[in-house]
C-alpha positions as CSV (number, residue, x, y, z in Angstrom):
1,X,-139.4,-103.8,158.0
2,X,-136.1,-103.9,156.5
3,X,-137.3,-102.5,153.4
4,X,-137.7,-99.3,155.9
5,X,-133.9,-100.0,156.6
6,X,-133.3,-99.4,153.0
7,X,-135.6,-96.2,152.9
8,X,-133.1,-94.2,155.0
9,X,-130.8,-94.8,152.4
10,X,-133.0,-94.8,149.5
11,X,-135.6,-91.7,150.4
12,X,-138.0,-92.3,147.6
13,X,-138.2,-96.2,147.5
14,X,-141.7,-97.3,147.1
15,X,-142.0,-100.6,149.3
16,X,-144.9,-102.3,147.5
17,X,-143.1,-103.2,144.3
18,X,-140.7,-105.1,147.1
19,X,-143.0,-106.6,148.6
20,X,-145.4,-107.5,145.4
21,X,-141.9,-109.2,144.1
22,X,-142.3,-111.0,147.1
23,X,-145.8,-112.5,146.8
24,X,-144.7,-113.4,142.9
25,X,-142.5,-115.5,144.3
26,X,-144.8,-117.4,146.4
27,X,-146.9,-117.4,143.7
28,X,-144.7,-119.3,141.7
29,X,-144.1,-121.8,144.0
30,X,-147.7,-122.5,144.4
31,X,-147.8,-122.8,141.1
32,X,-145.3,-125.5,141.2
33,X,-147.0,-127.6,143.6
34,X,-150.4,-128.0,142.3
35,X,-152.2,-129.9,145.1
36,X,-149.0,-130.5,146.7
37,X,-149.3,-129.4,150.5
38,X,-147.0,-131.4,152.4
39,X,-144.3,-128.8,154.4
40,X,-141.3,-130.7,153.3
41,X,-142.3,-130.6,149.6
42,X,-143.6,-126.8,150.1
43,X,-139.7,-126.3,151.6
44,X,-138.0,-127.6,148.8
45,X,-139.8,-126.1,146.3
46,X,-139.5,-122.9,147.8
47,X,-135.6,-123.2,147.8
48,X,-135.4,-124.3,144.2
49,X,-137.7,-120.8,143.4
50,X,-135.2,-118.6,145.2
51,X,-131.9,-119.9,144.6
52,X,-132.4,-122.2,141.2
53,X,-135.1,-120.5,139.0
54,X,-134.4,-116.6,140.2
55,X,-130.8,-117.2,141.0
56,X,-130.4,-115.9,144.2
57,X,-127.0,-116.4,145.7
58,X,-124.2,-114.9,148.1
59,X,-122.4,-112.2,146.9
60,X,-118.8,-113.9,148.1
61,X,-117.1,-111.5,145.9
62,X,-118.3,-107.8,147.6
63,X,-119.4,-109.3,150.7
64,X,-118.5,-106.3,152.3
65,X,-120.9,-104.3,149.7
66,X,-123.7,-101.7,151.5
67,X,-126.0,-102.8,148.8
68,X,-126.0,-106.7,150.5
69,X,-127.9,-105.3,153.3
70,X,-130.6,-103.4,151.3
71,X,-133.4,-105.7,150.7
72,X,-134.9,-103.7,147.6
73,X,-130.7,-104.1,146.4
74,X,-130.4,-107.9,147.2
75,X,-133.8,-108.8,145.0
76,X,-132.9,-106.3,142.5
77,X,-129.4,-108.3,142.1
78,X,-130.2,-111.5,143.5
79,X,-127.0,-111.4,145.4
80,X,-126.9,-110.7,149.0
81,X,-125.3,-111.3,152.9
82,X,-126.9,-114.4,155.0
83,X,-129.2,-111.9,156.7
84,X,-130.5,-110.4,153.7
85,X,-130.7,-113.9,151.5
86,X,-132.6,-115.0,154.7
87,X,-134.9,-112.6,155.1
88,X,-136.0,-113.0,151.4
89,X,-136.7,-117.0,152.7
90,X,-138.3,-116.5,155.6
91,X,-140.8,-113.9,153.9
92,X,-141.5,-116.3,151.2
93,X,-142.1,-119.0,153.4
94,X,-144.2,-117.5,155.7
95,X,-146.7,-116.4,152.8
96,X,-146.5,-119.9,151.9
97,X,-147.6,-121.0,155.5
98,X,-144.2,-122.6,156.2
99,X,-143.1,-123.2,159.9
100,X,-139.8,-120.5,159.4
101,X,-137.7,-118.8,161.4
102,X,-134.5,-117.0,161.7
103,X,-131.6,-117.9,163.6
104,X,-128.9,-115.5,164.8
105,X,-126.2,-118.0,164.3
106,X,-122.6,-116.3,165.0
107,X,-121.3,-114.6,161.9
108,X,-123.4,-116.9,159.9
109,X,-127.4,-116.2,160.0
110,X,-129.4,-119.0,159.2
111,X,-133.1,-120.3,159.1
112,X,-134.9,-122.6,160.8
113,X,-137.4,-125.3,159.4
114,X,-138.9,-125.8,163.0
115,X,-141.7,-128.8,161.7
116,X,-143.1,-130.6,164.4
117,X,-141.3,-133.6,163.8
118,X,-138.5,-132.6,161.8
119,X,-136.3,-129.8,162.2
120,X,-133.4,-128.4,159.6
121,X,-131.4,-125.9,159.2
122,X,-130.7,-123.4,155.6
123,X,-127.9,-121.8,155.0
124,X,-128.8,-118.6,152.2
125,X,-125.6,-118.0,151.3
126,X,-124.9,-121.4,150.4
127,X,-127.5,-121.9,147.6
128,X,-130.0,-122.9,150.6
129,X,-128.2,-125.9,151.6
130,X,-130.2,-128.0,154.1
131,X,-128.0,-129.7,156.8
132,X,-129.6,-131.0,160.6
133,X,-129.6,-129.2,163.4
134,X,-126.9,-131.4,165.0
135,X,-124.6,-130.6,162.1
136,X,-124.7,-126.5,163.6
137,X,-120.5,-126.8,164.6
138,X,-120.0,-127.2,160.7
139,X,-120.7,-124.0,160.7
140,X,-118.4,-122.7,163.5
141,X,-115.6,-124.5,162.0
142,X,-115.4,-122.8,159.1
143,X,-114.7,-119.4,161.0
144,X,-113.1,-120.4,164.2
145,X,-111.2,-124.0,162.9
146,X,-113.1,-126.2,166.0
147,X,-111.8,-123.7,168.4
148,X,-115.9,-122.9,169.2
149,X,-118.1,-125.3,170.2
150,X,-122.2,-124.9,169.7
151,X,-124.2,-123.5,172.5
152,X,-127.8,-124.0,172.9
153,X,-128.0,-119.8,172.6
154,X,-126.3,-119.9,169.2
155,X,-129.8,-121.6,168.0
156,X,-132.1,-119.3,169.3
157,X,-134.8,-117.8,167.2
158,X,-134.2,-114.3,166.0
159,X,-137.9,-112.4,166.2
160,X,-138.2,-110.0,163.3
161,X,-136.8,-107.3,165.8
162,X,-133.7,-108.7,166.3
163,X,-132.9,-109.7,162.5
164,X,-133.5,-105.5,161.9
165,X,-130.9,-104.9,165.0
166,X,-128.6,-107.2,163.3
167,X,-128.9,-105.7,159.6
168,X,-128.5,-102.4,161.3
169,X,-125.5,-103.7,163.0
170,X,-123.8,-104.9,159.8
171,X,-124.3,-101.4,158.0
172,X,-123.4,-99.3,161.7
173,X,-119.9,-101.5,161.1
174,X,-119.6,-101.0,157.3
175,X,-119.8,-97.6,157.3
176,X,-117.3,-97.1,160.4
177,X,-114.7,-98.9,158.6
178,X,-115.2,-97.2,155.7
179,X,-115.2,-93.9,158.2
180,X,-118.9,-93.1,157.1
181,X,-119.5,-91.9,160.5
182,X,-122.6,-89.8,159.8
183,X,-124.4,-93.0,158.2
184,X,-122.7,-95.1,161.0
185,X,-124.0,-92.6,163.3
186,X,-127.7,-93.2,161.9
187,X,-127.5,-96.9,161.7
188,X,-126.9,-96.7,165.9
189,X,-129.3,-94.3,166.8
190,X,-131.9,-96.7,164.7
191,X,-131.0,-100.0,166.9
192,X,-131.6,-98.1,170.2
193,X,-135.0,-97.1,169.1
194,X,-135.7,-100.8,168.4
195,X,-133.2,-102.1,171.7
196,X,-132.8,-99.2,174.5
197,X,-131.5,-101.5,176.3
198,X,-128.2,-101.9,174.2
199,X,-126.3,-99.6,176.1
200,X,-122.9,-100.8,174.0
201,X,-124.5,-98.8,171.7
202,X,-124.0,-95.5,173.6
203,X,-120.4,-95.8,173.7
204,X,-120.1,-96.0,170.3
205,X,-122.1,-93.0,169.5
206,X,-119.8,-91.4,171.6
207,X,-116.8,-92.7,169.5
208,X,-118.6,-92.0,166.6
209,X,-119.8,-88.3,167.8
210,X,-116.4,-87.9,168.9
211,X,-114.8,-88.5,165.3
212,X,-116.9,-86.1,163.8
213,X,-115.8,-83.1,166.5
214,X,-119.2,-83.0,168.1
215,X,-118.0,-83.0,171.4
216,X,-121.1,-82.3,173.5
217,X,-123.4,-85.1,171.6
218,X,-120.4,-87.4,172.3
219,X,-120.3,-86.8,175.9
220,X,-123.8,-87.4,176.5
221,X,-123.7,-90.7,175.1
222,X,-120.3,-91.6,177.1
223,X,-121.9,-90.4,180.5
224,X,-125.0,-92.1,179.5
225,X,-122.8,-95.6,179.2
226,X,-121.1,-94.7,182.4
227,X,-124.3,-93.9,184.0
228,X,-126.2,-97.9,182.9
229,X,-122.9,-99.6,183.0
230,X,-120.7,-98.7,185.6
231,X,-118.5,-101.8,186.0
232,X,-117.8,-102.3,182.5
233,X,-114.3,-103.0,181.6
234,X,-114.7,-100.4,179.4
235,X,-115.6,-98.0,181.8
236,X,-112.0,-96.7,182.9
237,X,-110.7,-96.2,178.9
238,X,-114.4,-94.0,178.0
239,X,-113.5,-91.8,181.4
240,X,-110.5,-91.1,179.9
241,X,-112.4,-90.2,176.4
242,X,-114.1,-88.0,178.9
243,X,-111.4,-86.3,179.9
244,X,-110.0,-86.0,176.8
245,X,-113.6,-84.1,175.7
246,X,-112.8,-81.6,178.6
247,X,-115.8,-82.6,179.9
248,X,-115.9,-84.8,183.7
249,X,-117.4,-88.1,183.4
């Protein structure tokens, strides 16, 4: 699914050479173990495929690069964002039979080994460092300085839906700060087909609408906002926008 993420971006990208770099990989790693079925084993083997023998790493020096968040990009150039680095993990794994999932960790995805007795944590930017669950507020003090602490929501597993909402989430904020707002534009129209319940999301099409002077397309998504989320505290400043349209909210 996310190499349909990248397809919006890249109109002619064939998928199956993707996804046939993919199975090579778990390939390989089979190869590695010969009879060797054990989970654990499987797991680290599988993490010194990825980020020792193909050299697949954060890209901590354009972190902020579109080309992070395209998956065909990030195994192209073996450099990538936590989501993307994740994704590549999980998708191994599971062709390896691995008990993976994501996790929609704040500012920091990560994945899951969730064995039956044991249960760790991998952080893909970071080489795929292993740490314990109960070692999660490491990673919230390296962007809020112990200010945070863990909540039991912060571990959640991320279904394959949600990871796509986030990536699309990452590029809608890319290309507004950048003041792409066409691809912006595109990147939130694409996480309320996948979450229509995200009304957030219609107020910032009507920002986004707004910046590119198509006033009637903005004020449809404002009213609609209004309309699912009338006690917002953002309610009173997208009236004004309203007003500002000419239009009555």
């Amino acid at each position: 699914m996310a190499l349909l993420v990248a397809r919006e971006e890249y109109p002619q990208l064939p998928p199956e050479p993707y996804l046939g770099r993919l199975d090579q990989i778990a390939e390989e790693v089979r190869d590695r173990l010969s009879d060797e079925t054990a989970p654990p084993v499987v797991l680290e083997e599988l993490l010194s495929v990825v980020f020792e023998k193909h050299g697949f790493k954060g890209n901590r020096e354009a972190y902020y690069d579109p080309r992070n968040s395209f998956l065909n990009d990030v195994l192209d150039r073996r450099k990538g964002i936590p989501l993307t680095l994740g994704i590549v993990v999980l998708e191994v794994g599971w062709r390896l039979g691995l008990p993976l999932e994501g996790v929609n960790f704040p500012h920091h995805f990560l994945v899951r080994y969730a064995g039956d007795v044991l249960q760790m944590l991998i952080d893909p930017f970071d080489g795929g460092r292993v740490r314990f669950q109960d070692e999660a507020q490491e990673f919230l003090d390296r962007v809020y300085g112990g200010m945070v602490r863990v909540r039991s929501s912060y571990l959640e597993a991320a279904s394959r839906r949600d990871m796509l909402v986030r990536l699309l989430t990452n590029l809608k904020s890319l290309y507004a700060n950048v003041g792409d707002n066409v691809r912006a534009v595109a990147a939130a129209e694409r996480i309320l087909l996948l979450r229509p319940d995200k009304h957030q999301e219609h107020r910032e099409l009507g920002l986004l609408f707004a910046r590119l002077g198509r006033a009637s397309e903005a004020a449809r998504h404002l009213r609609t906002f209004l309309a699912r989320e009338p006690e917002s505290p953002e309610a009173p400043r997208v009236r004004a926008m309203l007003r500002e349209l000419g239009v009555d909210p």
